[in-house]
Each structure stands twice: as C-alpha cells, then as structure tokens.
KEMARNU-873490 format. One record per residue: residue in one letter; x, y, z of N, C-alpha, C in turn. Coordinates in nm, 4 decimals, decimal comma, padded with zeros to 6 digits. Layout:
{pt a {X Y Z} {X Y Z} {X Y Z}};
...
END
This chain:
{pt x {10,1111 09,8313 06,8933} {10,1423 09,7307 06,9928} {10,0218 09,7076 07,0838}};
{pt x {10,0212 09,5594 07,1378} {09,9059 09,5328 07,1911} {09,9487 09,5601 07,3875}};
{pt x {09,8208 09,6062 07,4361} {09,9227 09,6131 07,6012} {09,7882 09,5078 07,6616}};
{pt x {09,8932 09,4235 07,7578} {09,7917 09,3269 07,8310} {09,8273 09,4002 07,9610}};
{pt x {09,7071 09,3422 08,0799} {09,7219 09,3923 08,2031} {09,7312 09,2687 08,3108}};
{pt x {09,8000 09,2432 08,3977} {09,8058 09,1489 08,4592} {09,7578 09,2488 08,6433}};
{pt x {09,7280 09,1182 08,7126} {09,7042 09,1333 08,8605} {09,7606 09,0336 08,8969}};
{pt x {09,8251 09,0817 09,0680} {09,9389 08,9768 09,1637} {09,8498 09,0446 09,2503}};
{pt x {09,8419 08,8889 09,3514} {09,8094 08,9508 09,4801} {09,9605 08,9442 09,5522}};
{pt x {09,9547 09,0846 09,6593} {10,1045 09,0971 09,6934} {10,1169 09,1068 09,8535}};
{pt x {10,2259 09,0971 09,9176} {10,2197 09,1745 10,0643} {10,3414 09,2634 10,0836}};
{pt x {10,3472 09,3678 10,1098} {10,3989 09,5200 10,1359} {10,5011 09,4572 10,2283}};
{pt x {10,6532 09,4455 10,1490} {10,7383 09,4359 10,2577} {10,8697 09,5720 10,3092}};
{pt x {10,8345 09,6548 10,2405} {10,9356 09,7964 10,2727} {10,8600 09,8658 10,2040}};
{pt x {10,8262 10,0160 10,2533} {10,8126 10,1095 10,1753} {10,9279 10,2281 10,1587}};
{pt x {11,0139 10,2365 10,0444} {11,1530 10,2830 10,0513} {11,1197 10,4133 10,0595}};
{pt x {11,0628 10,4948 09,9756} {11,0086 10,6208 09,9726} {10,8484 10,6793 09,8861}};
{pt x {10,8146 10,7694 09,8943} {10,6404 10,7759 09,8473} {10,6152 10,6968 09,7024}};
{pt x {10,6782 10,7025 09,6271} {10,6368 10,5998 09,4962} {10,7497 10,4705 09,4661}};
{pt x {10,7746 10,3857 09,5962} {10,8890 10,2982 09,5513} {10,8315 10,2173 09,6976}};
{pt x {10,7793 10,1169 09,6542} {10,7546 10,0005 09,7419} {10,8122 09,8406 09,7208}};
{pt x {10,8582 09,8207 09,7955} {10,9326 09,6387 09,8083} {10,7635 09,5633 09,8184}};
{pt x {10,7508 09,4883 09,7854} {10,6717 09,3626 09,7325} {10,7317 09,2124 09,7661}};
{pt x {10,6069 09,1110 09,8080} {10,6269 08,9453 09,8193} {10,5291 08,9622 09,7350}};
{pt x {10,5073 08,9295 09,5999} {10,4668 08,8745 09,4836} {10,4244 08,7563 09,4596}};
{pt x {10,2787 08,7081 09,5330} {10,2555 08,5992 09,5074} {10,2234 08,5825 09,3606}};
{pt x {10,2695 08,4492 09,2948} {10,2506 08,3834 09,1509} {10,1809 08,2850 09,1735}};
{pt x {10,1195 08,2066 09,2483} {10,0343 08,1104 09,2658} {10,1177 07,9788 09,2829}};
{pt x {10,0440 07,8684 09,3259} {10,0643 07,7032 09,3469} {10,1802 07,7109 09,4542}};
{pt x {10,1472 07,8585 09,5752} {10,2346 07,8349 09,7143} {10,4177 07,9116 09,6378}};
{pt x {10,4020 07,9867 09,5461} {10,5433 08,0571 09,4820} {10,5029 08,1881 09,4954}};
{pt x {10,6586 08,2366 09,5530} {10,6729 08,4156 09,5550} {10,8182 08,4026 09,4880}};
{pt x {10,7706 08,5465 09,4746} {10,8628 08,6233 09,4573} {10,8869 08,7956 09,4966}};
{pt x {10,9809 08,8025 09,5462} {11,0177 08,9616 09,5738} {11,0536 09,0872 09,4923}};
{pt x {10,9895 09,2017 09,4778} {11,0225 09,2883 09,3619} {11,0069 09,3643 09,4433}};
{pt x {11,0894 09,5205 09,3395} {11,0474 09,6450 09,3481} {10,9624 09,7381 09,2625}};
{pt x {10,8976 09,7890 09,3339} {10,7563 09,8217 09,2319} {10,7746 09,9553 09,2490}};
{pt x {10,7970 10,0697 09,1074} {10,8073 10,2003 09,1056} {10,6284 10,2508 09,0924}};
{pt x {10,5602 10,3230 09,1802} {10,4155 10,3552 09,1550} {10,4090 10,4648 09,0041}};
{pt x {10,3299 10,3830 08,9175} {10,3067 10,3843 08,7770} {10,2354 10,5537 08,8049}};
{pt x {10,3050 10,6431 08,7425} {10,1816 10,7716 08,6545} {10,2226 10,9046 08,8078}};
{pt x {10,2636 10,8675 08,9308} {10,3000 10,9338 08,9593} {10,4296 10,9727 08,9952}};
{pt x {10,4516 11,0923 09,0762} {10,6176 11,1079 09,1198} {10,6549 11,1880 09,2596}};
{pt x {10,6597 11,1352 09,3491} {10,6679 11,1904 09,5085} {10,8155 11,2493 09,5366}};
{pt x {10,8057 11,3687 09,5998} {10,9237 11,4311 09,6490} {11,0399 11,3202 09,6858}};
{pt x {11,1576 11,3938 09,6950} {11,2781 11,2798 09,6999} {11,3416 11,2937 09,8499}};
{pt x {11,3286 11,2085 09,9421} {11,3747 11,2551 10,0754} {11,5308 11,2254 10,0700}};
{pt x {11,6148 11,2140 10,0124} {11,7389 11,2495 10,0121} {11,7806 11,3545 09,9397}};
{pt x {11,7016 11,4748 09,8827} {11,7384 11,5710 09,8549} {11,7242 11,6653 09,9860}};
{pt x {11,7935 11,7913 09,9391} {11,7795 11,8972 10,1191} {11,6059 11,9968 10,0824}};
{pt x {11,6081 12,0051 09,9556} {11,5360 12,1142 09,9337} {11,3915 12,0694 09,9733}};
{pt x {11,3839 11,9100 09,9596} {11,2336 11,8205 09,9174} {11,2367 11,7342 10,0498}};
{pt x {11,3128 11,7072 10,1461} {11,3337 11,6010 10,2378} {11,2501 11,6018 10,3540}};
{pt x {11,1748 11,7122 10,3576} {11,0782 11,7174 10,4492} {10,9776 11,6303 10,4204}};
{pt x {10,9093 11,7005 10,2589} {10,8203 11,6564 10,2134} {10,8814 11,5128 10,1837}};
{pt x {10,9340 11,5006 10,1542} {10,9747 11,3283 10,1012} {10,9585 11,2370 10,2170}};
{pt x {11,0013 11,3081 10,3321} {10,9849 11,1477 10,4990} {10,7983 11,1829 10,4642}};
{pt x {10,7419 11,2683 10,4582} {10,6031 11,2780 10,4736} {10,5672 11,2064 10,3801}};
{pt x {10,6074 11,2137 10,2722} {10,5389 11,1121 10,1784} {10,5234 10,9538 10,2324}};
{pt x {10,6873 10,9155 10,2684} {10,7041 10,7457 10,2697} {10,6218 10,7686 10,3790}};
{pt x {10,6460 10,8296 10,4714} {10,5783 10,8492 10,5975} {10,4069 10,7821 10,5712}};
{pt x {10,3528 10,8614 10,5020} {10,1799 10,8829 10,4606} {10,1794 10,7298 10,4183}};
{pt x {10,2519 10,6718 10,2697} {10,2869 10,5704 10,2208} {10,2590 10,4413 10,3187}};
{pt x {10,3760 10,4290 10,3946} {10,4201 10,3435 10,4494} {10,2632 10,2931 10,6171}};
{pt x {10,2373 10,4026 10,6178} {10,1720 10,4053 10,7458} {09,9859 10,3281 10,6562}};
{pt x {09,9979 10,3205 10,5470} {09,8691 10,2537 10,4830} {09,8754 10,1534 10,4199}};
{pt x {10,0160 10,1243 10,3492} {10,0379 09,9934 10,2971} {10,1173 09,9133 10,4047}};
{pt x {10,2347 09,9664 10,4734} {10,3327 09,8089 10,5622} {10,2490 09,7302 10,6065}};
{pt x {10,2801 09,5517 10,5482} {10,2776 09,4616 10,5876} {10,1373 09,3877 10,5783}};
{pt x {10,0489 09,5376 10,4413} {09,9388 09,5253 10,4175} {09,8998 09,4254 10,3116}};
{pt x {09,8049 09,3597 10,2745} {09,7860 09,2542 10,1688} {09,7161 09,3450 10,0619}};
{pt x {09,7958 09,3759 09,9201} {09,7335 09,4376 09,8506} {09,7522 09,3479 09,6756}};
{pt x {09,7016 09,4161 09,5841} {09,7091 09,3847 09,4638} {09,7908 09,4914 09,3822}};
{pt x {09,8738 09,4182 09,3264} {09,9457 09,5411 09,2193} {09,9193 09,4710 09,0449}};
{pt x {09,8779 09,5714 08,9414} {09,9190 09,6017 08,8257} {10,0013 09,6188 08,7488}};
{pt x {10,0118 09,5230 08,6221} {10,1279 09,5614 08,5730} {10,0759 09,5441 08,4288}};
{pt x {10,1957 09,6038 08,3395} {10,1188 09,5655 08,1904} {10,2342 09,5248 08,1219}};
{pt x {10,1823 09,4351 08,0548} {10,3581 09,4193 07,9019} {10,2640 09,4730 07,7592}};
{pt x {10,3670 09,4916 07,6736} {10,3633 09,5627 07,5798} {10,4425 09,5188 07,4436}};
{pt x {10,3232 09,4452 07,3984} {10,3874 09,3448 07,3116} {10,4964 09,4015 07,2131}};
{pt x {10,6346 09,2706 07,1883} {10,7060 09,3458 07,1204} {10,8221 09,4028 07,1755}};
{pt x {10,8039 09,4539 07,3183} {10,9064 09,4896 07,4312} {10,9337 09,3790 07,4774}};
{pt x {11,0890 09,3287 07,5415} {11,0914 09,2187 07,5879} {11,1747 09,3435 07,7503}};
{pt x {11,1716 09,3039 07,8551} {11,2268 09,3604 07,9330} {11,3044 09,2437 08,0161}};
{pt x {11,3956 09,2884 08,1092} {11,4334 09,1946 08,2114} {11,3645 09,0630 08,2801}};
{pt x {11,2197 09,1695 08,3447} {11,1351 09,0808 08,3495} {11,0185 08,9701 08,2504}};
{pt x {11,0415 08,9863 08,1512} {11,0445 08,9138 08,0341} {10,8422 08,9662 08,0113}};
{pt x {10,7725 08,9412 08,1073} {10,6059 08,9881 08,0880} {10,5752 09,0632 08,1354}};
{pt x {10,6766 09,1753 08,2290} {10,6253 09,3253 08,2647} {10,7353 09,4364 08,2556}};
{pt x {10,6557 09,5401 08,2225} {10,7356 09,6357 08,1962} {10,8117 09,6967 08,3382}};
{pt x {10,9083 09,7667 08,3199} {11,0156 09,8419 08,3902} {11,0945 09,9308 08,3650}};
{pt x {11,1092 09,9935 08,4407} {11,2256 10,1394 08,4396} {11,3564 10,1222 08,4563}};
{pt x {11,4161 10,1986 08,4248} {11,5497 10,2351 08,3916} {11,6529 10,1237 08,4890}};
{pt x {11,5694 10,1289 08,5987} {11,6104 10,1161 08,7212} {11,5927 09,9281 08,7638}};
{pt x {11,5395 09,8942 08,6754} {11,4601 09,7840 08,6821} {11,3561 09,6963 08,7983}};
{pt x {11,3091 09,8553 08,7962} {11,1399 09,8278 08,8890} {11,0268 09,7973 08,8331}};
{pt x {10,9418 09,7274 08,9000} {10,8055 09,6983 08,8012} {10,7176 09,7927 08,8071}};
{pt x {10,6677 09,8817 08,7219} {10,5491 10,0098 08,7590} {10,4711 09,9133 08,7524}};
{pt x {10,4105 09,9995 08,8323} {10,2444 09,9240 08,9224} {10,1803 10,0248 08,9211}};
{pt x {10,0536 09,9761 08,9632} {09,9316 10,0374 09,0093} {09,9046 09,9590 09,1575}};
{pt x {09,8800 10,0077 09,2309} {09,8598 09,9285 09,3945} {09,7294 09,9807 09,4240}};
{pt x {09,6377 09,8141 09,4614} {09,5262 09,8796 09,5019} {09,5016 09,8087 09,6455}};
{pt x {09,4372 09,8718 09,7152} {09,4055 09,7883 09,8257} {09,2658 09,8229 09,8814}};
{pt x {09,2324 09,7045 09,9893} {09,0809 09,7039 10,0011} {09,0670 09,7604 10,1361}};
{pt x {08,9517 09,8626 10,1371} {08,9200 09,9560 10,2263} {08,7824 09,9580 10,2311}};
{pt x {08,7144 09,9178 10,3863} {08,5971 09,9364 10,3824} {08,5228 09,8823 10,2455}};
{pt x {08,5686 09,7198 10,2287} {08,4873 09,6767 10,0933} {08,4711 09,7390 09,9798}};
{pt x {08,5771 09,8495 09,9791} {08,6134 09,8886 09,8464} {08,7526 09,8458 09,7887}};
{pt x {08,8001 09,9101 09,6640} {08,9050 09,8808 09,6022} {08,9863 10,0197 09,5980}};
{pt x {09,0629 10,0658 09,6684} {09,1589 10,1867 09,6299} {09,2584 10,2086 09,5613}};
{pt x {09,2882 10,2870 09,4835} {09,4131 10,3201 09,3792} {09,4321 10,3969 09,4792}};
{pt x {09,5819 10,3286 09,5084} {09,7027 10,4038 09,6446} {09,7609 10,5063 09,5483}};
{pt x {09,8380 10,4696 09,3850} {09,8779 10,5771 09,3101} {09,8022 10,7312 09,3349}};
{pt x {09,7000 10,7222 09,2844} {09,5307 10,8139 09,3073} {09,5212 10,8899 09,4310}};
{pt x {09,5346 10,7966 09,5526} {09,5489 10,8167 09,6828} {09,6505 10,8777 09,6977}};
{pt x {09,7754 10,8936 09,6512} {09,9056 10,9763 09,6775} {09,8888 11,1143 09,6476}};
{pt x {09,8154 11,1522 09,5478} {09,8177 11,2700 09,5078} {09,7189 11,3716 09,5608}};
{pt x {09,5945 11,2756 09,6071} {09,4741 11,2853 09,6394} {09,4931 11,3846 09,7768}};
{pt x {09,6590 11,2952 09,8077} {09,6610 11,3283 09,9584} {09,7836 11,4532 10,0125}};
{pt x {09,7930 11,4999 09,8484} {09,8774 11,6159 09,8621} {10,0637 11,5375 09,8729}};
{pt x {10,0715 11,4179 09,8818} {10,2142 11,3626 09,8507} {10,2451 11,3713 09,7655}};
{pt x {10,2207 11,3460 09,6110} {10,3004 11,3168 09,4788} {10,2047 11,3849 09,3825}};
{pt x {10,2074 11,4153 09,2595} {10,2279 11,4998 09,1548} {10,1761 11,3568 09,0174}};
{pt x {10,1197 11,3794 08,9832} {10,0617 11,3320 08,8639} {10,1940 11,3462 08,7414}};
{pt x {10,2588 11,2178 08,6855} {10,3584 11,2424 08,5750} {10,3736 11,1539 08,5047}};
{pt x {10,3647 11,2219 08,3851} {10,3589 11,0996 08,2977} {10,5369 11,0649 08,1924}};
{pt x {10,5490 10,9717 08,2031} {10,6979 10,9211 08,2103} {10,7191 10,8451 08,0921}};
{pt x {10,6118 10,8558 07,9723} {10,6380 10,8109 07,8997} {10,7432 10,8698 07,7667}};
END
C-alpha cells in the first residue's frame, strides 16, 4: 500500500488531555472544519484514572499551556486502499485523526508529538 502525507494549517481549540487535541482545520478558499486529533506514535498518562491523574493534569497541563489558541500545522496520512470515515485520513477506533503537530518556535518547526516525550509527559508507542 501506498501512504500519502498531507499538511492543514490549524488553530488549537481545546486541549482535552496530553495526546488528544480539538482542532479548526483550515481546508482553504476561507473553509474549516473542526476535528479531533489523537497525537500520532505517542501515549500520555490518563487523567481520569486515580493511579496516573496527577501525571495526566501535568501532561494536558504542559500540552495545553504551548499549543491553546496557538496557530499550528498538523499531519496526517491515508493509506491507500483503507477507506475510513474520514474518507483521506486515517483514524482510530475512536474516530480521531492521528496527527503529527508542529508548530513554529523561534523560526523553527517543532514536533509537539517529540516535544511530549522530550518533556517527560508521554511514552513513545507504537499502535500499529
């Protein structure tokens, strides 16, 4: 199967918890749209569990305090052959779009995924 990669420029409208962000999804010619974007490759503590809930507000906490209301770019890929809900990007169980979120810092480009783990929030996992 062939995998294509697409880019949206987006703006950060909730961050629910460390790898689950709400999205305005610009598509171009003045059109959005709103999604939920599960962060692709990693997996952050769950703050509605008792055992992890510390670490989990710290995560959205860390999360939320670098992306809300920030203008970023998210990643996505389809995978030819798969047809999903969203018909040209893939999704989970749950029907979120995994992403990759990058945003610009000091005239660079950051992988926030990268940045999560980097920063002692989330755990490298692969979910395939």
């Amino acid at each position: 199967m062939e995998k294509h990669e697409y880019t949206y420029p987006a703006k950060v409208t909730e961050v629910l918890d460390g790898d689950t962000v709400y999205f305005m999804v610009t598509l171009g010619l003045r059109c959005f749209t709103y999604i939920e974007g599960r962060m692709a490759r990693i997996n952050a503590p769950e703050k509605n569990r008792i055992k992890s809930r510390e670490a989990g507000i710290a995560a959205r906490d860390y999360l939320q305090d670098l992306l809300l209301d920030q203008s970023v770019y998210i990643k996505t890929e389809k995978i030819d052959g798969k047809r999903s809900e969203y018909i040209c990007e893939k999704n989970d169980s749950w029907s979120r779009w995994i992403v990759e979120i990058y945003v610009k810092i000091d005239e660079q480009f950051i992988n926030l995924n990268d940045a999560m783990v980097t920063a002692g929030h989330a755990i490298y996992r692969n979910y395939k």
